[in-house]
C-alpha positions as a printed NumPy array, in Angstrom:
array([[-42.683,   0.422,  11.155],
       [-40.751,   2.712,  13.645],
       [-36.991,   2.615,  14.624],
       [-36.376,   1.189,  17.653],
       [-33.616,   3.094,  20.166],
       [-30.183,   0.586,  19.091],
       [-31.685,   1.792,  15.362],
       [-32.009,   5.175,  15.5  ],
       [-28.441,   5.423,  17.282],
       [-26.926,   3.211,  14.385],
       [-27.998,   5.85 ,  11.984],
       [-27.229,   8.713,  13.979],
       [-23.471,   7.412,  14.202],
       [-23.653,   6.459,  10.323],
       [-24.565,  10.022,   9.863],
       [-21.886,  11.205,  11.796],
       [-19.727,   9.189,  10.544],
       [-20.559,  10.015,   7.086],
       [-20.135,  13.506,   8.13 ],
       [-16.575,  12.986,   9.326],
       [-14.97 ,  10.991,   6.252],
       [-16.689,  13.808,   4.368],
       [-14.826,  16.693,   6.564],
       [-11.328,  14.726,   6.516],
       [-12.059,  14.34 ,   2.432],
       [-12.672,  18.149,   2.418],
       [ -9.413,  18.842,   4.626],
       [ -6.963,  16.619,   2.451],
       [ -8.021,  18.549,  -0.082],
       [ -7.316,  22.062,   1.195],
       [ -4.103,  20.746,   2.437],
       [ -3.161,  19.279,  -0.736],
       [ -4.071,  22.553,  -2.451],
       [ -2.079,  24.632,   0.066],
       [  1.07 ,  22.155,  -0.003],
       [  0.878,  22.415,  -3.882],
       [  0.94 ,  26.072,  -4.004],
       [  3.916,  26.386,  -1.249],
       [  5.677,  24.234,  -3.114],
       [  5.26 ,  25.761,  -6.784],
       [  5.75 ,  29.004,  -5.284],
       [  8.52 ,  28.875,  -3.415],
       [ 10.514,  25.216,  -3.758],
       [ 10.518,  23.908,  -7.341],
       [  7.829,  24.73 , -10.386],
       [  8.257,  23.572, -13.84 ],
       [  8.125,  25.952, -16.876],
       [  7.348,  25.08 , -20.901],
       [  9.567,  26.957, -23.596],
       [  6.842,  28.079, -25.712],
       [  8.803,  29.751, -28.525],
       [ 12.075,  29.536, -30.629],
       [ 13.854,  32.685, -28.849],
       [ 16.285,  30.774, -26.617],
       [ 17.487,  28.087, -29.164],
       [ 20.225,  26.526, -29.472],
       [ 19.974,  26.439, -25.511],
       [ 15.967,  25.481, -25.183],
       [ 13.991,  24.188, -28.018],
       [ 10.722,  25.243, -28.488],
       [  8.387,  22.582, -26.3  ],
       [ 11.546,  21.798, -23.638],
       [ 10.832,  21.466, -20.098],
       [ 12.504,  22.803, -17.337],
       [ 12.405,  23.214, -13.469],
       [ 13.246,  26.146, -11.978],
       [ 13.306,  27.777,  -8.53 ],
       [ 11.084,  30.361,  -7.815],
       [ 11.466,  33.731,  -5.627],
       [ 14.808,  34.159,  -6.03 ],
       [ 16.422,  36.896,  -4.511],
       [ 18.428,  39.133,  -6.244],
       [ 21.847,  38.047,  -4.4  ],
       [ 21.584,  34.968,  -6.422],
       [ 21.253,  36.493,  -9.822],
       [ 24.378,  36.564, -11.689],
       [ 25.232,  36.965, -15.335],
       [ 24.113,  34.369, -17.823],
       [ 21.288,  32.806, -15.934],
       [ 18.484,  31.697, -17.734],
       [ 15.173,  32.86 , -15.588],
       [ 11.964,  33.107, -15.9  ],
       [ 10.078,  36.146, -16.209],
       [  7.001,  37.943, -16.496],
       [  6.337,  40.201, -19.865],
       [  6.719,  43.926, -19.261],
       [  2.956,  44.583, -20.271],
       [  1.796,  42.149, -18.497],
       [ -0.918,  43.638, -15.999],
       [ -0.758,  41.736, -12.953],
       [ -3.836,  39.604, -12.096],
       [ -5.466,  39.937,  -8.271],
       [ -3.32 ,  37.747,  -5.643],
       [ -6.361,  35.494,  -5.449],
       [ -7.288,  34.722,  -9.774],
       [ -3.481,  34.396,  -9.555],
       [ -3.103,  31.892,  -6.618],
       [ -6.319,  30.295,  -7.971],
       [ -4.678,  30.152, -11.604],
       [ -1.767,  27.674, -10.552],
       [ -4.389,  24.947,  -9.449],
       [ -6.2  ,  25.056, -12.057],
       [ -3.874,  25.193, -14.936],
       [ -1.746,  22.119, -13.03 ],
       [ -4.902,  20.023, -13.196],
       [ -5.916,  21.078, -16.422],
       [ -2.281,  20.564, -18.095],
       [ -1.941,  23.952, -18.855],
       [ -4.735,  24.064, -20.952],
       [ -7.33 ,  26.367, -18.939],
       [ -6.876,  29.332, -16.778],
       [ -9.042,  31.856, -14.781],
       [ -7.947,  34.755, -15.821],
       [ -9.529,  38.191, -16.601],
       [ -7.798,  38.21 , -19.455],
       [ -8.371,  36.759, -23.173],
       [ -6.486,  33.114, -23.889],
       [ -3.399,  35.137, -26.055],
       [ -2.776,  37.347, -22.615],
       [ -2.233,  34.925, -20.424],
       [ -0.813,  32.336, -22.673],
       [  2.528,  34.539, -23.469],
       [  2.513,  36.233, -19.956],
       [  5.71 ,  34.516, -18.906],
       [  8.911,  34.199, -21.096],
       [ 12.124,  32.454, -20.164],
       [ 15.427,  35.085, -21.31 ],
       [ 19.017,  34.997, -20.522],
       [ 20.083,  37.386, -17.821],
       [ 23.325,  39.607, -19.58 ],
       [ 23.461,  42.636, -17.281],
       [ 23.125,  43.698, -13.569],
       [ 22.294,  46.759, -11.699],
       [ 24.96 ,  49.482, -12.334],
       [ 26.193,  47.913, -16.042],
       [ 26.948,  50.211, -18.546],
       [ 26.202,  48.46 , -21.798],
       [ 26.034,  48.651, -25.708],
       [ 25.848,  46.121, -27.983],
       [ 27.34 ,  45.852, -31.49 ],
       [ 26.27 ,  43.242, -33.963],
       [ 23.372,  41.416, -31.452],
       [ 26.735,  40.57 , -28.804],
       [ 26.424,  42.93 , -25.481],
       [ 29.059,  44.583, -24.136],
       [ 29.102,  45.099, -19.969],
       [ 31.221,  47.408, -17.975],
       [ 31.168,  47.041, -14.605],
       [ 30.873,  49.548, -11.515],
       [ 34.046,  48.272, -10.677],
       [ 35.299,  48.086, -14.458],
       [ 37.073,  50.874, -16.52 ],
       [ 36.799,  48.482, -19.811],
       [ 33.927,  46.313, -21.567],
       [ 33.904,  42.928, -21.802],
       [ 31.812,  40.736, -23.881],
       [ 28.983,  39.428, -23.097],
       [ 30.538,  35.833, -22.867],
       [ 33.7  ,  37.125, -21.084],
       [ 31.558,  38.596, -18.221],
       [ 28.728,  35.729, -18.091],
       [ 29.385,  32.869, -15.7  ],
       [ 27.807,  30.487, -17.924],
       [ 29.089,  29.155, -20.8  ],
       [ 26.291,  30.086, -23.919],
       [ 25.903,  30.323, -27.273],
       [ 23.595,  32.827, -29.339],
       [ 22.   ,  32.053, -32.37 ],
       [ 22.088,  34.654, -35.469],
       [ 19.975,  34.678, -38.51 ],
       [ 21.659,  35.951, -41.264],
       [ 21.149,  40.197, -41.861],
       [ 19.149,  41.364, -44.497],
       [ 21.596,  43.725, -46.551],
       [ 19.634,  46.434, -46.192],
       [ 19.508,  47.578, -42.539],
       [ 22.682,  49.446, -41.114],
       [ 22.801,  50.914, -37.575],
       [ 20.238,  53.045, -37.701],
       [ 17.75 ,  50.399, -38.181],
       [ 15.33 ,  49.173, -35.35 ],
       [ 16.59 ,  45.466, -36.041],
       [ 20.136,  46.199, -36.58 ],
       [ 21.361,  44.534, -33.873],
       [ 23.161,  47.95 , -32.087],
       [ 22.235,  49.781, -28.956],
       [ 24.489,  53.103, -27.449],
       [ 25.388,  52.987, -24.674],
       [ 23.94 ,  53.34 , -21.006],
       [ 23.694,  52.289, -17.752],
       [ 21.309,  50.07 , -15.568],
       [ 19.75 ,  52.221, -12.955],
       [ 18.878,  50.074,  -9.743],
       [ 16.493,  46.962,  -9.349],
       [ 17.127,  47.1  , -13.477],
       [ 18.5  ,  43.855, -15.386],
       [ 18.913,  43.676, -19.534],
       [ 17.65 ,  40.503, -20.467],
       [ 17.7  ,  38.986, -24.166],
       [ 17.006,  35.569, -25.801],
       [ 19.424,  33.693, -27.429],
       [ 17.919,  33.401, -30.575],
       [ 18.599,  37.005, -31.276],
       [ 16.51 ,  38.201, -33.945],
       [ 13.329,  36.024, -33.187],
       [ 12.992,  36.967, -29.576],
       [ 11.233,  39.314, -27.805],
       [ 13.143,  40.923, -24.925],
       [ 15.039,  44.161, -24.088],
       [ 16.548,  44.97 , -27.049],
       [ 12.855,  45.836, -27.773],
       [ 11.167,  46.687, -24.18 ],
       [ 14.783,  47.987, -22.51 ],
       [ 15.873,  46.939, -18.706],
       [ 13.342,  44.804, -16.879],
       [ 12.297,  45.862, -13.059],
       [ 13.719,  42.895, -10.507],
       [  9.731,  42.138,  -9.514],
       [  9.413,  40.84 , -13.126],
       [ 11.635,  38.117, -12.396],
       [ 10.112,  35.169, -11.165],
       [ 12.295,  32.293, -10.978],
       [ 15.925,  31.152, -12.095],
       [ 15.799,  27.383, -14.561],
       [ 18.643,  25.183, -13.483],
       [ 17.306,  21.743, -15.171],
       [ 15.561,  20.555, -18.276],
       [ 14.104,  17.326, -18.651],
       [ 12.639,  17.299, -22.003],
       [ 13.395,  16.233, -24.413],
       [ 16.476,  14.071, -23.102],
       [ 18.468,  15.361, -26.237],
       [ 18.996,  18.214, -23.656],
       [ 18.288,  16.485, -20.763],
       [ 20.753,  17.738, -18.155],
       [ 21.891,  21.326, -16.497],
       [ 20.346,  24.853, -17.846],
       [ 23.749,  27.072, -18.971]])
C-alpha cells in the first residue's frame, strides 16, 4: 500500500531527525574527548606510584594529582615531578594523544602504543627534583651535596631543598667502598643548562640519575602536589 504525502514527510523528518540526535551524539563526544585531553594535559592529571623508589614519601600503589606542563620557573628544589624515562623513545603526537583516552577508559590497563606492554608500562617515573641548572654537585653516602651559582660552599641536600623530605637507606653490603657502582658516591660536577639531577627517595631501589646522570627539562612532565590514596598519606606531596 503506498505512502501517502503527510506519510512520506513524517518519515522524512524522522530521518532527519534521527540524523541530527545522531550528529549532536557524535559532537558530545568529540567535545568530551577534546575537553578531556585539555584538561589532562594542561590543568590537572593523576599519576600511580608504580614502584617502591620514593618510599617513605609515596608507597608503592599511591595516587597523586599533579599539574602538568610546568615551566621551568616553577621548578625548585625538592619537588616531586613526574617524568619521562631517559630511554624512553617518544611515541608520534597522535598514538600519544590517542593513548590518554584510551588508557583513562580502560583504567590504565590498555594502551596503543608501538611499543611492547613492559615499554610503555615503566615509561613515566615520579623522582625528587635535588639540583637545578648551574649546581655543582657530589654526593657522599646516597645524601647530595649542591653548590650554587651564587654559592662558594655546599649545602646538603636537605639544607638547600624547599621541602621538607626524608630518604630511605637500605643497609650497605660490607663489601662495596667508593669505587663501587652502588656505593652511594658521585665526584663532583656541574649541571650544564636545561639539566636537573633527579633521584628517588628510596635510594638504593630506585632508578634515576645516580644511574642515567642529569635529565633534559623536556623529560619533565608535570610537578605532584596532592595524594589521595591511600588516606594514610592523604594530604600535600613534600
Amino acid at each position: 500500500m503506498p505512502f501517502s504525502k503527510t506519510q512520506r514527510r513524517l518519515s522524512s523528518r524522522d530521518r532527519l531527525s534521527s540524523i541530527h540526535k545522531r550528529n549532536i551524539f557524535i559532537l558530545k563526544i568529540v567535545l568530551s574527548v577534546v575537553l578531556f585531553l585539555f584538561f589532562t594535559s594542561y590543568v590537572i592529571n593523576t599519576i600511580k606510584s608504580g614502584s617502591l623508589s620514593m618510599e617513605p614519601t609515596l608507597e608503592k600503589g599511591s595516587c597523586s594529582l599533579y599539574r602538568p606542563n610546568v615551566s621551568s620557573a616553577r621548578l625548585n628544589r625538592g619537588d616531586v615531578v613526574l617524568i619521562e624515562a631517559p630511554y624512553y623513545e617518544k611515541e608520534v603526537k597522535l598514538v600519544d594523544g590517542l593513548n590518554k583516552v584510551v588508557a583513562f577508559l580502560t583504567f590504565q590497563k590498555v594502551q596503543v602504543s608501538f611499543y611492547p606492554r613492559e615499554g610503555w608500562i615503566n615509561r613515566y617515573m615520579i623522582k625528587r627534583i635535588v639540583a637545578l641548572p648551574g649546581d655543582t654537585i657530589k654526593m657522599e653516602d646516597w645524601t647530595l651535596y649542591v653548590k650554587t651559582a651564587e654559592s662558594r660552599y655546599y649545602l646538603s641536600e636537605f639544607e638547600s631543598s624547599e621541602k621538607e623530605y626524608d630518604i630511605h637507606i637500605d643497609p650497605e653490603n660490607p663489601e662495596w667502598d667508593e669505587g663501587d657502582p652502588l656505593s652511594g658516591n658521585i665526584q663532583e660536577f656541574i649541571l650544564n643548562e636545561g639539566e636537573y639531577f633527579l633521584l628517588g627517595d628510596n635510594r638504593r631501589l630506585s632508578n634515576d640519575s645516580y644511574y642515567w646522570g642529569a635529565l633534559p627539562e623536556n623529560r619533565i612532565k608535570g610537578k605532584l602536589f596532592f595524594t589521595y590514596w591511600p588516606l594514610s598519606q592523604f594530604g600535600v606531596v613534600h
